[in-house]
DOBA-197760 format. One record per residue (C-alpha): x, y, z. Coordinates in pm, 1 decimal. Each point is the difference from the previous one (the first is absolute). Example, Ala and Ser with C-alpha at 12.3 -4.5 7.8 and 13.67 -1.06 7.14 Angstrom:
2
[drenke [1230.0, -450.0, 780.0]]
[drenke [137.0, 344.0, -66.0]]
//
This chain:
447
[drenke [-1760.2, 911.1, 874.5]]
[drenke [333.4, 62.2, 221.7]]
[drenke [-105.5, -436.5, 158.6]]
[drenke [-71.7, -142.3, -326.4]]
[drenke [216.8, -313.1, 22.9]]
[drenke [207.2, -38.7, -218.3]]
[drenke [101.2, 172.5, -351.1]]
[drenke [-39.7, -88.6, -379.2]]
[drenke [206.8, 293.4, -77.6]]
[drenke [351.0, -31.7, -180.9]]
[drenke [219.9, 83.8, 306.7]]
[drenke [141.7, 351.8, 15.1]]
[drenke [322.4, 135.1, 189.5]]
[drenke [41.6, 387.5, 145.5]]
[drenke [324.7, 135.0, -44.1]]
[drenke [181.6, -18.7, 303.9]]
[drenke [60.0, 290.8, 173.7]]
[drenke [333.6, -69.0, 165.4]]
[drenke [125.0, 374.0, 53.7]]
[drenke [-262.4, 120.7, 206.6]]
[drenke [82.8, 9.7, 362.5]]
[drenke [-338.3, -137.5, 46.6]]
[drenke [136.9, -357.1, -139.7]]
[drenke [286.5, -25.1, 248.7]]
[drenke [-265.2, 124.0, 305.7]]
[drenke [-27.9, -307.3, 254.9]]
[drenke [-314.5, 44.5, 162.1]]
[drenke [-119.0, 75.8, -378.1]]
[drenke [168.9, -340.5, -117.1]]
[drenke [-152.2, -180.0, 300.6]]
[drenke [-365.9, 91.6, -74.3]]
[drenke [56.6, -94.5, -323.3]]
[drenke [128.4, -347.4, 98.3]]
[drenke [-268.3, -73.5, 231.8]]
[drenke [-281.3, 129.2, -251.7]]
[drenke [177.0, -251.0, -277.2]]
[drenke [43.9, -275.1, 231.2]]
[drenke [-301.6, -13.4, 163.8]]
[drenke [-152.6, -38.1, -395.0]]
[drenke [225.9, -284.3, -7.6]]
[drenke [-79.7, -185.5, 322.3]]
[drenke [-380.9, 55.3, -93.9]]
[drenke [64.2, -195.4, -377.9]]
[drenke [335.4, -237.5, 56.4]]
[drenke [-7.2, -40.4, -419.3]]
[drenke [376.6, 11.5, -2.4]]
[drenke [101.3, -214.0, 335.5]]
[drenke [191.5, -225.6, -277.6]]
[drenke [230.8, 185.9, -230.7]]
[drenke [281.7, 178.0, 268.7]]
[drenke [121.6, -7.6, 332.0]]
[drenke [-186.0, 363.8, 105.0]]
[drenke [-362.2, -163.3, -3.2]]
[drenke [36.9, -287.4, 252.4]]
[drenke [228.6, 246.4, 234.3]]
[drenke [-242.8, 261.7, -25.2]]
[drenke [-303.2, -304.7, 77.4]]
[drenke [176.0, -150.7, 275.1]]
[drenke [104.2, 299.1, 191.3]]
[drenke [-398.5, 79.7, -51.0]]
[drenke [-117.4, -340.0, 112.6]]
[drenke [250.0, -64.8, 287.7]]
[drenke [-40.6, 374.0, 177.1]]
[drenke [-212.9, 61.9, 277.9]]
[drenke [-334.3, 111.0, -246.3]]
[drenke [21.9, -206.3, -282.4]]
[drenke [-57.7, 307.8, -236.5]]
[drenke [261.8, 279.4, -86.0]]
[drenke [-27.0, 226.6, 302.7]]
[drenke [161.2, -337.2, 201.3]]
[drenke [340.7, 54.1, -210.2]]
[drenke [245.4, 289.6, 116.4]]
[drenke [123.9, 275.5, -270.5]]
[drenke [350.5, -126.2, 50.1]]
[drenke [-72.6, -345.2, -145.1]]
[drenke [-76.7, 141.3, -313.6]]
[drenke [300.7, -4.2, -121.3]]
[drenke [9.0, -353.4, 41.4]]
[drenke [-223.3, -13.3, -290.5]]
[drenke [155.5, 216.6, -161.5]]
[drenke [371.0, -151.0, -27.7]]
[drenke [-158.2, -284.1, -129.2]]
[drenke [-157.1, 188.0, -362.3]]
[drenke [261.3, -38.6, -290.7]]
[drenke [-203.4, 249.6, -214.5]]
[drenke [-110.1, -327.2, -266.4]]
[drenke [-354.5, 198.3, -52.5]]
[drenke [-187.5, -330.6, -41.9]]
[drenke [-237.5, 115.7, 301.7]]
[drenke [-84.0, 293.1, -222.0]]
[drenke [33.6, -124.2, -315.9]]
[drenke [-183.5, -350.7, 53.6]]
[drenke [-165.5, -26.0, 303.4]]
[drenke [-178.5, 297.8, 170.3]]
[drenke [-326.8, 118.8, -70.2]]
[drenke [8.4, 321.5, 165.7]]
[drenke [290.2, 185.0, -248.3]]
[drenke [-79.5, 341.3, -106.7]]
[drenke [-251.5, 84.6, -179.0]]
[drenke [-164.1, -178.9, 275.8]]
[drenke [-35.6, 300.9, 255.4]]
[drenke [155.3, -235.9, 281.6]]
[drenke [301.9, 88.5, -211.3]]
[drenke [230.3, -271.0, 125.5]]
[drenke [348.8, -4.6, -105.1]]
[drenke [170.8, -267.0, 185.1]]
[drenke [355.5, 7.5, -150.9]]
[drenke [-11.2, 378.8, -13.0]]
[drenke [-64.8, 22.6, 385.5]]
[drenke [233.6, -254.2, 49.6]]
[drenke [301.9, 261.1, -186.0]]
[drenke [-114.9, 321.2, 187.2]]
[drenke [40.3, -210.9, 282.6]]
[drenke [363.8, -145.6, -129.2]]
[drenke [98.6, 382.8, -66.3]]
[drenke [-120.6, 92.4, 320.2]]
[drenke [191.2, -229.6, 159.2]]
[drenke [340.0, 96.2, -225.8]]
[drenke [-30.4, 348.8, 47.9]]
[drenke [-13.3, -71.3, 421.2]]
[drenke [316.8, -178.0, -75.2]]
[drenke [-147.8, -332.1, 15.1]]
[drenke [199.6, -229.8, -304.4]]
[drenke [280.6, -166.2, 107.3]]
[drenke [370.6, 25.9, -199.0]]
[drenke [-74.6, -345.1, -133.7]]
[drenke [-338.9, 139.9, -145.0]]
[drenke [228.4, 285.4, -168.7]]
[drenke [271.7, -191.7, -92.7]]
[drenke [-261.7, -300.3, -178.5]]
[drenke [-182.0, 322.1, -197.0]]
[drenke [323.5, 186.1, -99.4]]
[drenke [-4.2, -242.4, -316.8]]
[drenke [243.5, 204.6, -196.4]]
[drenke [234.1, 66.6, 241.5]]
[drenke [36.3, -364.3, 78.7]]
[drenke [-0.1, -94.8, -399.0]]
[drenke [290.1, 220.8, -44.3]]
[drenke [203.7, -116.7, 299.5]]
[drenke [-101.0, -384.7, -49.4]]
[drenke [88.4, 21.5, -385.1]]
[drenke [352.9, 149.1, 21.6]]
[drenke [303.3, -274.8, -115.9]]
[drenke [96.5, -224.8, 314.2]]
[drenke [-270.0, 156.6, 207.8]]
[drenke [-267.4, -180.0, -187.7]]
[drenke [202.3, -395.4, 39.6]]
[drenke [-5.0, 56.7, 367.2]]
[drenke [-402.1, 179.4, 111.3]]
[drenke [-97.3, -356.4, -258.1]]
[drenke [250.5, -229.5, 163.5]]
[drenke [-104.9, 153.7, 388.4]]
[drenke [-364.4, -42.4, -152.4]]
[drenke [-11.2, -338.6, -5.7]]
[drenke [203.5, -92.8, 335.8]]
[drenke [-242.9, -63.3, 285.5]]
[drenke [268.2, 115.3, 265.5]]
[drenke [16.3, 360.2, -176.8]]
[drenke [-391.8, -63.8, -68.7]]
[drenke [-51.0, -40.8, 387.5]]
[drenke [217.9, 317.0, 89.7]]
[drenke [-172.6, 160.5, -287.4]]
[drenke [-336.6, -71.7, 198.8]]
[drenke [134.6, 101.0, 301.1]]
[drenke [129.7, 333.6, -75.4]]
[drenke [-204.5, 121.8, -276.6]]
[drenke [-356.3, -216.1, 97.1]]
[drenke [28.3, -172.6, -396.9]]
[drenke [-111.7, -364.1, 59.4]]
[drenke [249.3, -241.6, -33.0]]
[drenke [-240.4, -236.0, -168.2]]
[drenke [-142.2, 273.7, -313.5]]
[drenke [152.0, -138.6, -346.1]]
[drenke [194.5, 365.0, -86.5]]
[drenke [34.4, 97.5, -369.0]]
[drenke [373.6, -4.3, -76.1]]
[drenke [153.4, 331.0, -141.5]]
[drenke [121.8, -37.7, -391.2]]
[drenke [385.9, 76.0, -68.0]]
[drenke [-97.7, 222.6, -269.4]]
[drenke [-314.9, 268.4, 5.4]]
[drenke [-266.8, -39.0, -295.0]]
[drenke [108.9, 371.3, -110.8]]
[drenke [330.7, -84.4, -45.5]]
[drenke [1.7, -253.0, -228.2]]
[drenke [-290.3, -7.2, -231.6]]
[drenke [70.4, 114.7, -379.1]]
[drenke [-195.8, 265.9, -188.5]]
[drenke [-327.5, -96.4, -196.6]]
[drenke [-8.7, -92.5, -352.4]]
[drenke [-187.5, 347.5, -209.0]]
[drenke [-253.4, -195.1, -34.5]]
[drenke [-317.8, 186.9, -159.1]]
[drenke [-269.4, 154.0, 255.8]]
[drenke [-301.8, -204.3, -80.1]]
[drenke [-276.8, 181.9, 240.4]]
[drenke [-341.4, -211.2, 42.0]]
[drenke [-314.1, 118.2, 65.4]]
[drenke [71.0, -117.6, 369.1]]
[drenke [361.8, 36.7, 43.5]]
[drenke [317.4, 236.9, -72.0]]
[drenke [234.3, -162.1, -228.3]]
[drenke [325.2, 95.4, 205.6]]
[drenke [84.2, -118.0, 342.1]]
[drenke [186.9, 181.8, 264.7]]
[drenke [93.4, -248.2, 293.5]]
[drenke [25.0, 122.7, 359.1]]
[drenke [186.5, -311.7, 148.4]]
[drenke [-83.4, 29.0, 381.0]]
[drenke [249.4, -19.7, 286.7]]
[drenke [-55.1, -380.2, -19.6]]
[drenke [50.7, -105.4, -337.4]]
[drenke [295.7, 233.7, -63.2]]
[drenke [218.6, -154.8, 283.1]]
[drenke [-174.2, -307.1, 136.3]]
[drenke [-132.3, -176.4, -285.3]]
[drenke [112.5, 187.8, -310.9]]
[drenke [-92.2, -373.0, -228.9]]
[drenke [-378.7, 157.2, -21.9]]
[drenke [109.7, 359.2, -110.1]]
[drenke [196.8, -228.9, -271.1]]
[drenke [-308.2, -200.5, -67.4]]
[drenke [-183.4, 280.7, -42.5]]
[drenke [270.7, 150.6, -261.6]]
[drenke [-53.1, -313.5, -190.8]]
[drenke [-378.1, -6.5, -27.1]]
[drenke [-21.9, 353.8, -108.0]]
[drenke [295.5, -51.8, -284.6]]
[drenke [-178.1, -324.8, -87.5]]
[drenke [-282.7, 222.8, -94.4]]
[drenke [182.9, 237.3, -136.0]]
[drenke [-137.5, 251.0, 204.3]]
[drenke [286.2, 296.9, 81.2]]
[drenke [112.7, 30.9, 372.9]]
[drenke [182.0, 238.9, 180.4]]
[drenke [66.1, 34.4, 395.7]]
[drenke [-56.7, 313.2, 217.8]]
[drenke [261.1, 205.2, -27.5]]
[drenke [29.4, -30.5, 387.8]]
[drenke [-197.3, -178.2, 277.6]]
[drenke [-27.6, -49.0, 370.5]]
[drenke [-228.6, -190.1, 175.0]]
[drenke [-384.6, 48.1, -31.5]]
[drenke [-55.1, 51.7, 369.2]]
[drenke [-233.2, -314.6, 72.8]]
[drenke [252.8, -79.6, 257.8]]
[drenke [-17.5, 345.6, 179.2]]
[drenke [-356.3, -13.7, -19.5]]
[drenke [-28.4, -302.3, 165.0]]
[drenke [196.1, 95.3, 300.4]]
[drenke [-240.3, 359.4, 13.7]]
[drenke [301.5, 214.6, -137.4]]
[drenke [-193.0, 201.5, -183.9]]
[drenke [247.3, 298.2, -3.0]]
[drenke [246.3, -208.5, -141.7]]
[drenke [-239.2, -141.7, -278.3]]
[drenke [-37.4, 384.8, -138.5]]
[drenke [373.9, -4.2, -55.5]]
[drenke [24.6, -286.8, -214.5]]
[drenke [-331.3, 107.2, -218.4]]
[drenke [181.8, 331.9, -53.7]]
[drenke [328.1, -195.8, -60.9]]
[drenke [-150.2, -216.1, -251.5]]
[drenke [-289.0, 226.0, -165.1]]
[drenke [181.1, 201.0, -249.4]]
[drenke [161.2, -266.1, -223.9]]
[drenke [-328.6, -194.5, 26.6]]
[drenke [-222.5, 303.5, -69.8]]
[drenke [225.8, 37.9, -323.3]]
[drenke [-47.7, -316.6, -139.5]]
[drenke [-360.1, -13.9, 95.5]]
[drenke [-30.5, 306.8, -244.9]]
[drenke [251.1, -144.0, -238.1]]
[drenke [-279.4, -313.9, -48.5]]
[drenke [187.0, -275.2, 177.4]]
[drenke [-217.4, -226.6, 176.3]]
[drenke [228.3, -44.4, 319.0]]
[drenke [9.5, -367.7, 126.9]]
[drenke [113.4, -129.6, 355.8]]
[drenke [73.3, -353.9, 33.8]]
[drenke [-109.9, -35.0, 411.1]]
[drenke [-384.1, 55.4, 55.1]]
[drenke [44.7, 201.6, 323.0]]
[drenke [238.9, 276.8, -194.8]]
[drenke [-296.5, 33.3, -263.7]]
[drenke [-253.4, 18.7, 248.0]]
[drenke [171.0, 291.4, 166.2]]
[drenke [32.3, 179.0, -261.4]]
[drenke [-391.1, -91.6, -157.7]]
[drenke [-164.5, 58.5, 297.7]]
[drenke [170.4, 59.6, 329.5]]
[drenke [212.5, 369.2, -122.9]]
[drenke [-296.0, 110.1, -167.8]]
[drenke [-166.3, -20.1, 336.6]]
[drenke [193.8, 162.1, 214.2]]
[drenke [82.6, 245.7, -259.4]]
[drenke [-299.9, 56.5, -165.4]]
[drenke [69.1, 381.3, -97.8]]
[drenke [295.7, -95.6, -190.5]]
[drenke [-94.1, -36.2, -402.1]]
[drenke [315.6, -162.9, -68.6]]
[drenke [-27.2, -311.1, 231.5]]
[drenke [-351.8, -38.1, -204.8]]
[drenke [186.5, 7.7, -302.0]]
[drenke [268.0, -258.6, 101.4]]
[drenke [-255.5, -229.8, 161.3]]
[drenke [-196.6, 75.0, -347.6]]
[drenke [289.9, -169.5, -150.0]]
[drenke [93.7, -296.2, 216.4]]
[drenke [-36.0, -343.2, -98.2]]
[drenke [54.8, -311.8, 199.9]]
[drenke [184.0, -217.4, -280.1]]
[drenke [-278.2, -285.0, -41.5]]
[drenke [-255.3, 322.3, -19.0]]
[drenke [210.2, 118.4, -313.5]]
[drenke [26.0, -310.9, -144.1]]
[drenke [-302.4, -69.8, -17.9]]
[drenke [-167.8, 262.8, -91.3]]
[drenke [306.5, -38.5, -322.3]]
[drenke [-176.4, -308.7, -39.5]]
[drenke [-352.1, 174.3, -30.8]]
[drenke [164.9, 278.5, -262.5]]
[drenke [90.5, -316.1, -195.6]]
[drenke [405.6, 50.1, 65.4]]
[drenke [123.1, -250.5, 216.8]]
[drenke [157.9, -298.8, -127.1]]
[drenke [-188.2, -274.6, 31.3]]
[drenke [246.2, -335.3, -60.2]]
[drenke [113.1, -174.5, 273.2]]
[drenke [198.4, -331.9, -116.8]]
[drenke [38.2, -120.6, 426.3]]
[drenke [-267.1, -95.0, 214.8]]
[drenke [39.9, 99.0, 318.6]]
[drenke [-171.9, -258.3, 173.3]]
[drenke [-190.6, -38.5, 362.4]]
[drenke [43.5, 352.2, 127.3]]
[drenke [-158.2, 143.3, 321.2]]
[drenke [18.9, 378.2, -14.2]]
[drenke [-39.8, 217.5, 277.0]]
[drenke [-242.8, 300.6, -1.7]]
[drenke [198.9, 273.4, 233.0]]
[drenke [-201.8, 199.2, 197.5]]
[drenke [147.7, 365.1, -154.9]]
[drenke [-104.4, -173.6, -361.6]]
[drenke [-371.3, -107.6, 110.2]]
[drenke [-80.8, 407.1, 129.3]]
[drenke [150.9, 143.6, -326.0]]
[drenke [-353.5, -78.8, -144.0]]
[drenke [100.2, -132.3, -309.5]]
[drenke [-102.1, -356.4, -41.0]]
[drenke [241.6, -316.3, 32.8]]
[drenke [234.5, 148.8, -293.3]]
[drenke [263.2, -264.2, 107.5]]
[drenke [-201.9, -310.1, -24.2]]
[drenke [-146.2, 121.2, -323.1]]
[drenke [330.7, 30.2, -167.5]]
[drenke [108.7, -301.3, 106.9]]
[drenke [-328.8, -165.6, -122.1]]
[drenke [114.2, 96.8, -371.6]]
[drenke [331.9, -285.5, 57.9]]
[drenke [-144.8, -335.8, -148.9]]
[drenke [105.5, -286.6, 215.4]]
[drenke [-58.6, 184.9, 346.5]]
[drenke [-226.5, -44.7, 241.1]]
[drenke [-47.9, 286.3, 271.3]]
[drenke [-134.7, -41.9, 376.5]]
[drenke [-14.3, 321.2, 112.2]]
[drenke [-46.3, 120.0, 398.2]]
[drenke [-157.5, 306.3, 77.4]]
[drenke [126.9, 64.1, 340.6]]
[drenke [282.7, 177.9, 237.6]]
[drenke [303.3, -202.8, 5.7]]
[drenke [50.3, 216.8, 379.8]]
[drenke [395.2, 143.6, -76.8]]
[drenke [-170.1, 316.0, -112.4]]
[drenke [351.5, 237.2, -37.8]]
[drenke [179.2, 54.5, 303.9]]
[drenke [-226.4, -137.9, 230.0]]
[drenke [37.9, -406.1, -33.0]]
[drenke [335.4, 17.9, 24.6]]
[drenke [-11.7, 168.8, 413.3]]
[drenke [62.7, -239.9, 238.5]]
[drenke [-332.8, 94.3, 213.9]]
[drenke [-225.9, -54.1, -330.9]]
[drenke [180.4, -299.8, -200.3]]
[drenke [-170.8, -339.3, 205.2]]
[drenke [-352.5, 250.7, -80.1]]
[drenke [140.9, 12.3, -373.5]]
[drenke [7.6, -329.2, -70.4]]
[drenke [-295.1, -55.1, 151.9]]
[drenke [-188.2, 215.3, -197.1]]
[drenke [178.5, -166.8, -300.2]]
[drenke [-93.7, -315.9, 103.1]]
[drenke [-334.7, -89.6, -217.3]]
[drenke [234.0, 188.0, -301.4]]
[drenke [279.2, -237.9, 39.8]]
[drenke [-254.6, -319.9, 9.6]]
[drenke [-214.9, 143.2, -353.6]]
[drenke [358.0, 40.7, -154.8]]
[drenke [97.5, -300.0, 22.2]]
[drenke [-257.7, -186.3, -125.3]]
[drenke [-15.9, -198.2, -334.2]]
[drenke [413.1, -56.4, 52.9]]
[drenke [87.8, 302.8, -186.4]]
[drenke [293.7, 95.3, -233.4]]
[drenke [-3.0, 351.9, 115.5]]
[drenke [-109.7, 184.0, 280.6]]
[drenke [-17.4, 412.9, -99.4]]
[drenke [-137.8, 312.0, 80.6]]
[drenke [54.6, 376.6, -119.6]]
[drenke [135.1, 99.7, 375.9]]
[drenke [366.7, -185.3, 4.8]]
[drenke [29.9, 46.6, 417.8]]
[drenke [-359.8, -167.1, 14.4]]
[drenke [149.6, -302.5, -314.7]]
[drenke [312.8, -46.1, 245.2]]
[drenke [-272.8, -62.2, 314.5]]
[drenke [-226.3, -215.7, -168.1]]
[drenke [277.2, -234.6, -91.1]]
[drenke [120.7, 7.9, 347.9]]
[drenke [-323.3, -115.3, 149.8]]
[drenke [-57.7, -240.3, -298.0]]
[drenke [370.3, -144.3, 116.8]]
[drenke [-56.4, 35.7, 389.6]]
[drenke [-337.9, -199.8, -48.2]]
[drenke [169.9, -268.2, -225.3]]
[drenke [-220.4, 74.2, -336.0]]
[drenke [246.3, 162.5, -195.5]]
[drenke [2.3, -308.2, -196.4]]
[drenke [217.1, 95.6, -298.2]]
[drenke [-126.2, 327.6, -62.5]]
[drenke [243.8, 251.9, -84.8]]
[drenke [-67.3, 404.2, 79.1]]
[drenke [-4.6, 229.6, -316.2]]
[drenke [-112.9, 384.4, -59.3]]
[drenke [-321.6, 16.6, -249.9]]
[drenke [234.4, 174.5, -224.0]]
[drenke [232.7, -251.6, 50.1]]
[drenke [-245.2, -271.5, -80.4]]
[drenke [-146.6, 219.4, -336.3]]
[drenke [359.1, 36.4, -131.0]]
[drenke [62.3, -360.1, 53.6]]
[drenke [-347.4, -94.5, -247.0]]
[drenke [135.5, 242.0, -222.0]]
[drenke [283.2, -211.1, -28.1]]
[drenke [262.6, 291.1, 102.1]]
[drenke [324.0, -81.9, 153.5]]
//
């Protein structure tokens, strides 16, 4: 039983167990690393979907063995700095995930060894500064302060001093910061009448993420639009700060608790108030679906909360199932090549996105299911961005292809990449970039 290859099982994740001392333990880590990656030496399956896989294969195949007792401990981490936490490995591509008994959890090794590392002091100021997303939404957003970060932005002498100093590649497309925050502006919902489906919650409570409130607050407004279209009564968290993907990301796990107890209670209420609670950025729903109620799998109200999240396209469709979503949509929308991000694709809901955008007469969809490499924080460093593009290479060539109108995807940092490679590669054609929600409010006809 224990080398049966392979599993039919529906793959299965153990909490993780982050405050035992145990977890931070080195030699413990290391045995666990070698047990994991000698499992992946001996099967290769995933040599093709991140940087970790070839660096783990070719420190294997270039050391003095040729197997795993050839590579020194201290290269791990090589391997390591190279896993941006996508879950695809897990999600798509290994056959040994629990309930097989090999009980391989790639990405999960890969953040006890990230926290490992960030407890030792390991992250650099850059890596904090990138993941502090509030703090640098609030300072990039104030008056006059906001005009100069986008003006300095998109000068390649402060880009190459940027790159110098902070190690953020000159090169990386950055998201500019909005002169006004999505909270600040948006006006109250229309009482419309709850209409609960057998599916969905008839009220919607939005959290707006770090990224939509004060990079690209258009979607948050998009978003506004769709729901009031459908007359379906919204509402926004009384407060909010960022989900922690970020933190998690960089292994500060510590700092990841803080910001679930900062943002529980006002979610927790509206979870028990019936709101279904939407977040417009796949990553930020993810966290908050799966990732919290993992690493804090004692806590009833994260269950509760993640009970109650919806990504947006999820909700709508499922509206669309109760029989409550409008369904005329006087503009086609054309050629459009969506973009499957990888936080959307391990949510385990279907391809909500493309299905919505199926209902708009007029549009054809050619959708890519695939990593578009910026993954967060990470495709913007100066040691990982040439790897990023690489890996968004084959991404970039699909999405271009029948000379689309639009290029889109539900992750907005992964949107602004594409179109960057597209551009780069000289198969942008006349494609413009646009949000999903963007795209559905334009069918709807909504200004």
């Amino acid at each position: 039983m224990s080398n049966r290859e392979g599993s039919l099982d529906a793959p299965t994740r153990h909490p993780i167990d982050w405050r035992n001392p145990q977890f931070y333990d080195q030699d413990a880590l290391d045995r666990e690393l070698t047990r994991v990656f000698d499992i992946c030496h001996g099967c290769r399956r995933c040599v093709s979907l991140c940087g970790s896989f070839p660096t783990l294969f070719d420190l294997i195949d270039e050391g003095k063995t040729g197997e795993l007792d050839g590579v020194s401990k201290s290269d791990y981490a090589k391997v390591v700095d190279q896993c941006y936490l996508c879950d695809l490995c897990y999600m798509t591509k290994c056959p040994y995930v629990p309930p097989h008994p090999w009980n391989v959890d790639f990405p999960h090794l890969m953040l006890r060894a990230k926290a490992k590392k960030f407890r030792d002091g390991g992250a650099r100021m850059r890596d904090k500064l990138l993941s502090g997303t509030d703090r640098l939404g609030k300072l990039a957003t104030l008056p006059v302060v906001v005009k100069v970060v986008n003006a300095v932005n998109r000068m390649p002498a402060a880009r190459r001093m940027m790159q110098a100093t902070l190690g953020v590649a000159a090169e990386a497309a950055l998201p500019p910061y909005a002169e006004q925050p999505l909270r600040d502006h948006l006006p109250p919902s229309v009482a419309w009448p709850v209409r609960d489906g057998a599916r969905t919650p008839g009220k919607v409570a939005i959290f707006a993420t770090c990224y939509v409130n004060y990079n690209e607050p258009g979607i948050g407004q998009d978003l506004v639009k769709l729901l009031s279209h459908n007359e379906i009564p919204y509402r926004f968290t009384d407060h909010e700060m960022c989900c922690g993907m970020p933190k998690l990301e960089l292994g500060d796990l510590e700092s990841v608790q803080r910001l679930k107890d900062a943002n529980l209670p006002p979610l927790v209420a509206l979870a028990r108030a019936g709101y279904a609670i939407l977040t417009p950025v796949p990553s930020c729903t993810l966290m908050w679906k799966a990732e919290l109620p993992l690493l804090f799998p004692e806590d009833a109200d994260v269950r509760l909360v993640a009970d109650a999240m919806f990504d947006p396209f999820e909700y709508f469709v499922l509206r669309d199932k109760d029989g409550l979503l409008r369904r005329e949509f006087p503009r086609p929308l054309g050629k459009v090549s969506y973009h499957i991000p990888c936080h959307a694709r391990v949510q385990n809901v279907g391809q909500k996105t493309r299905e919505a955008l199926s209902l708009v007469p007029g549009t054809e969809i050619n959708t890519v299911e695939r990593c578009a490499g910026h993954d967060g924080t990470w495709g913007v460093k100066v040691e990982h961005f040439a790897e990023s593009m690489r890996i968004g290479k084959p991404v970039f060539a699909r999405m271009g292809d029948g000379d689309p109108d639009y290029v889109s995807s539900d992750c907005p940092i992964a949107g602004r990449r594409i179109m960057q490679g597209m551009e780069e590669a000289g198969i942008a054609g006349h494609a413009r970039k646009a949000h999903p929600l963007t795209l559905l409010r334009m069918a709807y006809g909504l200004e």
